[in-house]
C-alpha positions in Angstrom: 23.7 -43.1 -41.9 22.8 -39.9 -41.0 19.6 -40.5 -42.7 18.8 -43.3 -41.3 19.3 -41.3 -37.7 16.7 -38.7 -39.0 13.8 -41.7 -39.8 14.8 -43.4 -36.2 14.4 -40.2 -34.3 11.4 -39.3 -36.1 9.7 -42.7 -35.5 10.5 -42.5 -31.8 8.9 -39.1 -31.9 5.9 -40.2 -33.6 5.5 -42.9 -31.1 6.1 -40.1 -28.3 3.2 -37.9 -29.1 1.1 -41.1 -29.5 2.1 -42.3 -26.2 0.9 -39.0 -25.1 -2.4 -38.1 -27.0 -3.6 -41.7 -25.7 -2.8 -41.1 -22.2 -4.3 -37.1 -22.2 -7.1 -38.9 -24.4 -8.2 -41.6 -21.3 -7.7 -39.2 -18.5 -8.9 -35.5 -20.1 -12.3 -35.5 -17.7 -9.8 -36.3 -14.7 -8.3 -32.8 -15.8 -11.1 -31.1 -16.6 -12.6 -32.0 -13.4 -9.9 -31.0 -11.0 -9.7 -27.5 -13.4 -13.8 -26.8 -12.9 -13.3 -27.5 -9.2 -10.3 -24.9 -9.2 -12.6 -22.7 -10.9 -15.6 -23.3 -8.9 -13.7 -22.8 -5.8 -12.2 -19.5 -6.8 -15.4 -18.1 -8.1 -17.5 -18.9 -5.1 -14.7 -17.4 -2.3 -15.3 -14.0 -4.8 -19.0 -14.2 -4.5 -19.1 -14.5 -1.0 -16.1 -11.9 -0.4 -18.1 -10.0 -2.6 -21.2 -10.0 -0.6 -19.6 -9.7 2.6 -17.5 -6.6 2.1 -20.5 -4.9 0.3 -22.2 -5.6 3.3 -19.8 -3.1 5.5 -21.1 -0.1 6.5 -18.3 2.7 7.0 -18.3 5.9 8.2 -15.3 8.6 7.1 -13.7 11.0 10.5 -11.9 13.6 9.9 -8.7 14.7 11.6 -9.0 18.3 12.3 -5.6 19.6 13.9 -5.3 22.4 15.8 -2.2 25.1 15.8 0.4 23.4 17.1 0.6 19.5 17.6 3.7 18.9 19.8 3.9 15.3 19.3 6.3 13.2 16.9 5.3 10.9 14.7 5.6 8.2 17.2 2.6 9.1 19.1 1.1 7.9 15.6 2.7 4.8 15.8 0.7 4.0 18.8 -2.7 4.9 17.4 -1.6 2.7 14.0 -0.5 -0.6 16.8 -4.1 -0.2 18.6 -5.7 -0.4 15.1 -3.6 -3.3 14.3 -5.4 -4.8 17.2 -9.1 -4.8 15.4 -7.8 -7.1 13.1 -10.1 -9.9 12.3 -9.8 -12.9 10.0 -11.8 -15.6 8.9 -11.0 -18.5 11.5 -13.5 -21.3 10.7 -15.2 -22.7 7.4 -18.3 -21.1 8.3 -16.7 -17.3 7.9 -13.9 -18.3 5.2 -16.5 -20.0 2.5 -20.1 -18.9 3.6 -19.6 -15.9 5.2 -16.6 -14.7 2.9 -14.8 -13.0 5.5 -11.8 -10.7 4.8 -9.8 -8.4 6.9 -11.1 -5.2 7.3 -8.6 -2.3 5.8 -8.8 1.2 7.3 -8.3 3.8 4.6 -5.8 7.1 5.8 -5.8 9.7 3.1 -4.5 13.1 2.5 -7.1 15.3 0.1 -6.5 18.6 -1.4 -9.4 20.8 -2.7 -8.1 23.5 -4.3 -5.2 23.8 -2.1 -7.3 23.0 1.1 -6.2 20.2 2.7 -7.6 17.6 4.7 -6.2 14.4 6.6 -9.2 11.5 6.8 -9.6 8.1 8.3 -12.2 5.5 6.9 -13.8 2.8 9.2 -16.0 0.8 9.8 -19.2 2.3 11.5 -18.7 -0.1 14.3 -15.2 0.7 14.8 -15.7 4.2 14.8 -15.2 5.1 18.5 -12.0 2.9 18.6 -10.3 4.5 16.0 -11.6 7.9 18.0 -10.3 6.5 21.4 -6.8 5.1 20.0 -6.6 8.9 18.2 -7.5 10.7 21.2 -5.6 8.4 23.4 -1.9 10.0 22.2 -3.1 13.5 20.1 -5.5 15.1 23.0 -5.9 18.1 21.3 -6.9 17.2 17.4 -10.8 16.4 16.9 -11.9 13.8 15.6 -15.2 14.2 13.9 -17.5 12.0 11.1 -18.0 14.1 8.3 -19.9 13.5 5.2 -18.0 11.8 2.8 -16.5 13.9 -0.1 -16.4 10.6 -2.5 -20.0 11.8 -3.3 -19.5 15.2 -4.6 -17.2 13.7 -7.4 -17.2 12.2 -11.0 -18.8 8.3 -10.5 -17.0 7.9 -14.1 -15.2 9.1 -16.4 -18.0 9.6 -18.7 -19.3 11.8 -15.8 -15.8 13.2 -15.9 -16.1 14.3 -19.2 -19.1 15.8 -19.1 -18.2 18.1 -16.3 -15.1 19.3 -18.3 -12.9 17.6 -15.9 -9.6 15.3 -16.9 -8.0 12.5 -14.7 -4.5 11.6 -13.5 -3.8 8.8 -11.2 -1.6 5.9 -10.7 -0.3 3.5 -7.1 3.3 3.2 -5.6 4.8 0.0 -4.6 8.3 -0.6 -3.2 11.3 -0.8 -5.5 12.4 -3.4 -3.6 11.6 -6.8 -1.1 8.9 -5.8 1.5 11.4 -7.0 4.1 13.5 -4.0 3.5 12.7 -0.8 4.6 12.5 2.7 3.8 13.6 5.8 5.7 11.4 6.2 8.6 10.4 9.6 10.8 13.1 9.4 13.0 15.8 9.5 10.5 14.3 12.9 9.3 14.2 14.6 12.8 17.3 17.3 12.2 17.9 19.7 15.2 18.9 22.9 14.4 21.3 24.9 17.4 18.5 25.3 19.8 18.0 21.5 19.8 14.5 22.3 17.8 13.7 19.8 15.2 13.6 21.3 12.4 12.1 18.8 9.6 8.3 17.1 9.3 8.2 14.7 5.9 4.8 15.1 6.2 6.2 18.6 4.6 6.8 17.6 1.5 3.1 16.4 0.9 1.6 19.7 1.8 4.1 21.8 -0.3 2.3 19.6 -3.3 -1.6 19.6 -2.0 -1.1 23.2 -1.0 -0.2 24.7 -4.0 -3.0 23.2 -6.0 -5.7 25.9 -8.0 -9.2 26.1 -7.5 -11.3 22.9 -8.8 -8.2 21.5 -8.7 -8.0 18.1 -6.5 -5.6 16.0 -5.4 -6.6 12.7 -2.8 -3.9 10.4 -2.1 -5.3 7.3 -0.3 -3.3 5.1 1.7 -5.2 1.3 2.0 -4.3 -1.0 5.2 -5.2 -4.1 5.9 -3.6 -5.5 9.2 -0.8 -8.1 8.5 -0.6 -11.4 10.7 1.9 -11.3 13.2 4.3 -13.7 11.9 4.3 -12.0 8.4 8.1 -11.4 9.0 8.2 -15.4 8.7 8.4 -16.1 5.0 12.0 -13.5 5.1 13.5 -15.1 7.3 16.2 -16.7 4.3 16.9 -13.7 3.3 18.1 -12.5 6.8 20.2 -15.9 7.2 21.7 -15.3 4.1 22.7 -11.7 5.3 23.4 -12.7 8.3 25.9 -15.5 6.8 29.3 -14.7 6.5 31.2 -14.0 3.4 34.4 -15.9 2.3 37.0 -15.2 -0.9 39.4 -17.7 -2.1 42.5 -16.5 -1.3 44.7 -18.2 -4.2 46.1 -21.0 -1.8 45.0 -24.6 -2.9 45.8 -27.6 -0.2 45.4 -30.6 -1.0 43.2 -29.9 -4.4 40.2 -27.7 -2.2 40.9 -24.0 -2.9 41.0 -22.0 1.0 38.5 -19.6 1.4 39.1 -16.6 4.2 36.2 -14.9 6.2 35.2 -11.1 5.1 34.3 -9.4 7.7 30.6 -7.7 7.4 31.3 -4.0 6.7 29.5 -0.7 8.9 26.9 -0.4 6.2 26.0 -4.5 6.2 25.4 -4.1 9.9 23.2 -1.1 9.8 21.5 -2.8 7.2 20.9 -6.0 8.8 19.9 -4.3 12.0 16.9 -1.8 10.3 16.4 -5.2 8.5 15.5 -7.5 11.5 14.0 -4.4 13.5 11.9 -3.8 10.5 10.5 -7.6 10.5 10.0 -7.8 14.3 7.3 -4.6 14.1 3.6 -5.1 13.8 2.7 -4.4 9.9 -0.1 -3.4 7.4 -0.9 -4.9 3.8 -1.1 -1.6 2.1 -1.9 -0.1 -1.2 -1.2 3.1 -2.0 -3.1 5.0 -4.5 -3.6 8.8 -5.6 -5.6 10.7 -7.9 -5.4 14.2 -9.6 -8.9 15.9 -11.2 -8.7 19.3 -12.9 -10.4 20.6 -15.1 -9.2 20.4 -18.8 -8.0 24.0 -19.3 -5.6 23.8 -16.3 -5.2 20.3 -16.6 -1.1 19.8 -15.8 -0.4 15.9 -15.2 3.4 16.5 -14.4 2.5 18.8 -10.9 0.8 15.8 -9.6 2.6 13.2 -11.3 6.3 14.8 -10.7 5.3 16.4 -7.5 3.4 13.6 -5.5 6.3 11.2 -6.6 9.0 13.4 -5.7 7.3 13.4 -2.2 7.3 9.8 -2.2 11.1 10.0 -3.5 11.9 11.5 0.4 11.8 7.9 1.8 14.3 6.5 -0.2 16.9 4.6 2.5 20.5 4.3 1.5 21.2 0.3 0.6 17.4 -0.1 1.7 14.2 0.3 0.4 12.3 3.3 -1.8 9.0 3.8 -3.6 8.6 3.6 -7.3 5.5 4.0 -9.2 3.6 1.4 -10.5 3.5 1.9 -14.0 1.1 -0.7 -14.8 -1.7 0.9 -13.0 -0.8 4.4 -14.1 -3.3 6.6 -16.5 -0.3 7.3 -18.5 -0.3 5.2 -21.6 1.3 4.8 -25.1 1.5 3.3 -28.2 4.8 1.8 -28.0 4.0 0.8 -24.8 2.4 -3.2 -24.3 -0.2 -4.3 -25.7 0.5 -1.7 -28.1 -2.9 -1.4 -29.8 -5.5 1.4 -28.5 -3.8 3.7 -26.9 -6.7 5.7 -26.1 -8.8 3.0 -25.2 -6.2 1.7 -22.6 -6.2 5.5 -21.3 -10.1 5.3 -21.0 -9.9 2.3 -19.5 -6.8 3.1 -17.2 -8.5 5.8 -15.7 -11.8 4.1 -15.3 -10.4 1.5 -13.5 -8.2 3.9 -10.8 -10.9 5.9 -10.4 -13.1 3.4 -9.6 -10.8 1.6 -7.2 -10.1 5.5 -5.5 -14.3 5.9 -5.1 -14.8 2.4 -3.7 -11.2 2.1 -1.5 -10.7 -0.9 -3.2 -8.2 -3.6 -2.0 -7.1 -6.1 -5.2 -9.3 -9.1 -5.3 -7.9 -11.9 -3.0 -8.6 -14.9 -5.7 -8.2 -15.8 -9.5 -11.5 -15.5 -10.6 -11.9 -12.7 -9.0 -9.4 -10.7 -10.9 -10.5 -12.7 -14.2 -14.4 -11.4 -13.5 -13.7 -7.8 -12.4 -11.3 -7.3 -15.8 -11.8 -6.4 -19.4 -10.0 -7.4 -22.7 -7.6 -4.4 -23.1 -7.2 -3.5 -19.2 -6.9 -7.1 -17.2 -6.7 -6.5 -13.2 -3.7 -8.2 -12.2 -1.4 -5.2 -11.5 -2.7 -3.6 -8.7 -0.8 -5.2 -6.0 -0.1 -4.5 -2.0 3.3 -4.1 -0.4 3.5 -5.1 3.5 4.7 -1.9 5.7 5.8 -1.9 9.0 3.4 0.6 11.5 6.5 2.6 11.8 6.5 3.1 8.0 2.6 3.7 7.7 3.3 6.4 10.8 6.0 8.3 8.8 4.0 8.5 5.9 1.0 9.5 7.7 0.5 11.7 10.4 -0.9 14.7 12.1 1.8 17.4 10.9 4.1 18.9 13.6 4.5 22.6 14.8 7.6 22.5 12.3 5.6 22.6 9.4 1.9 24.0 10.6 2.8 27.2 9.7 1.1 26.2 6.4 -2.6 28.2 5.8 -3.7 25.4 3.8 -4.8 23.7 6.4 -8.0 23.1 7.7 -7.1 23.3 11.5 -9.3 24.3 15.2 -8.6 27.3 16.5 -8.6 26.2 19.9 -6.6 24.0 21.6 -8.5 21.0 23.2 -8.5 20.3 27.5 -9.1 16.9 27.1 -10.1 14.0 25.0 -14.0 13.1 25.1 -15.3 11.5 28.3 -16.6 7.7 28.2 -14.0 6.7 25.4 -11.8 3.4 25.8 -8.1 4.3 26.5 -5.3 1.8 24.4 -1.9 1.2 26.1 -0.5 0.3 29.4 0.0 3.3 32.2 3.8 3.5 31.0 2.8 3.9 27.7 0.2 7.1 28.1 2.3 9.2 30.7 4.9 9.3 27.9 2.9 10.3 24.9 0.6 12.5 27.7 3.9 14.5 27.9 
């Protein structure tokens, strides 16, 4: 009996895989059609995003801060909403699949050479005296001014890197958690001490790590953004109802066979959440990718001050029940055996720190399509794990800024020695009357 159960099922399974090799067999081309055009279609939206974002021409300004900047880190808040406003985005067929149109990222970085810092902002050359108007519009007294850019002076490869005795270090951060979540921002930092003074600056804890670097030492950490469409808030909007949604407990009674369930009421820490939730979603925000580099040269090399230091700065915006940054440990230099694909270490490491800093030289964003990963990958180091994480401007603002008199007592700074009377004359002004008189404070 059973045996004759065995030679049934097998027959029907036989007839099965028949069934199925003549159907794939009469329609294969179909598939093989509608898989080329997938392909086709992805390879030619890379070649023409290629070509148009090689076409850019950028310029790099540099932030030079003066003794004091009085400000919080809401006067950058402002200057990060009017670059929000220069987003652009392809919005015919024309720009998406001939012209190959893609937003436009801005690039804020933080670079120490030797323990000198400097605070950048890359643009496009067009843009330039926007991004100078927004600055000046709320921070009067910084200058902003286009400098040559420093990408030139170092190592194009690691080959290169080699040769000049120098080792490499770098990795991204991501968020631990759902984008719609957020981390601690500026505001929650801002202690007063008995005068009323505030008495802390995040922006402290990068500069205790850049400062403290050694000569030839460098450390760039490189902050990517790409403005966000308005509505980007849309696609969470279950996860708030779902917050937002009361939660019930059976409380042992059964009527009539349904078990009664009674109301929980949502507890002080659910509502604080679900309020920094929904205020974090109603902001204006940034695709970002954050990236950072360490070069030093081999004798002094130390991966664990950058690697330990720059993410312990990072670990500062970690919000309670919230959001935090992690690293992302796919894209990090640091590799090992027992670590996947387990085969060549040392080739992955090669390759690991071609790859970052490549992406560091060039600003790069993660390819938008497919193919586009597929082309720009190798074997033993595929480019699928670089990824961007969506950031409120209030977030991007807490994690850079110009640095407040709390913590410019630093000498590592590069920073004017005069104070500035005024911004420059013939530059556009961003914000409404309301708006200027109270950052103008």
């Amino acid at each position: 009996m059973f045996d004759q159960i065995i030679s049934d099922f097998s027959i029907l399974l036989n007839n099965v895989w028949r069934v199925i090799y003549v159907f794939f067999g009469e329609i294969w081309w179909v598939l093989l059609f509608f898989i080329l055009l997938l392909i086709t279609h992805s390879v030619w939206l890379y070649w023409r995003q290629l070509i148009y974002k090689n076409s850019r021409k950028y310029v790099l300004l540099e932030i030079q801060i003066p003794r004091e900047v009085a400000k919080k880190p809401l006067g950058m808040e402002q200057v990060l909403k009017a670059i929000w406003g220069l987003r652009n985005w392809p919005e015919d067929f024309g720009e998406r699949y001939w012209k190959g149109e893609v937003t436009k990222w801005f690039t804020l970085e933080m670079v120490s050479f030797g323990g000198e810092i400097h605070f950048y902002i890359r643009t496009e050359g067009r843009q330039r005296d926007l991004v100078k108007a927004a600055f000046l519009s709320y921070y009067s007294d910084i200058e902003i001014m286009e400098v040559e850019d420093y990408i030139e002076s170092l190592p194009k490869n690691v080959n290169e890197l080699e040769n000049q005795d120098l080792d490499l270090w770098g990795s991204e951060i991501i968020l631990a958690k759902p984008d719609a979540l957020p981390i601690k921002m500026y505001d929650e930092f801002e202690l007063q001490d008995k005068e009323g003074e505030k008495t802390f600056d995040p922006i402290s804890s990068f500069l205790e790590v850049l400062g403290g670097l050694k000569k030839r030492e460098i450390v760039g950490i490189q902050i990517n953004i790409a403005p966000a469409p308005s509505d980007w808030g849309r696609r969470w909007m279950r996860l708030v109802e779902r917050l937002q949604k009361p939660k019930r407990v059976k409380t042992g009674v059964v009527r009539e066979g349904v078990a009664e369930l009674e109301k929980l009421p949502s507890t002080p820490g659910e509502i604080v959440a679900l309020k920094a939730i929904e205020e974090n979603l109603s902001d204006q925000a940034f695709n970002t990718l954050i990236r950072f580099i360490y070069i030093s040269p081999r004798a002094i090399f130390y991966d664990s001050f950058a690697r330990r230091g720059l993410i312990g700065a990072f670990n500062q915006f970690a919000a309670s029940g919230l959001n935090s940054f992690r690293q992302n440990y796919k894209m990090s230099t640091r590799t090992r055996a027992w670590v996947r694909p387990y085969i060549f270490p040392g080739w992955r490491n090669k390759l690991r720190r071609e790859r970052i800093l490549s992406s560091y030289l060039r600003r790069e964003m993660p390819e938008e399509t497919f193919m586009g990963r597929v082309l720009s990958s190798h074997p033993l180091n595929w480019n699928f794990h670089s990824r961007v994480v969506q950031l409120s401007v209030k977030a991007v603002a807490t994690l850079f800024h110009p640095p407040t008199r709390v913590v410019l007592t630093t000498p590592h700074i590069r920073r004017l020695e005069s104070r500035k009377a005024a911004p420059e004359v013939g530059l556009s002004i961003f914000g409404e009357e309301k708006s200027l008189e109270k950052f103008g404070q």
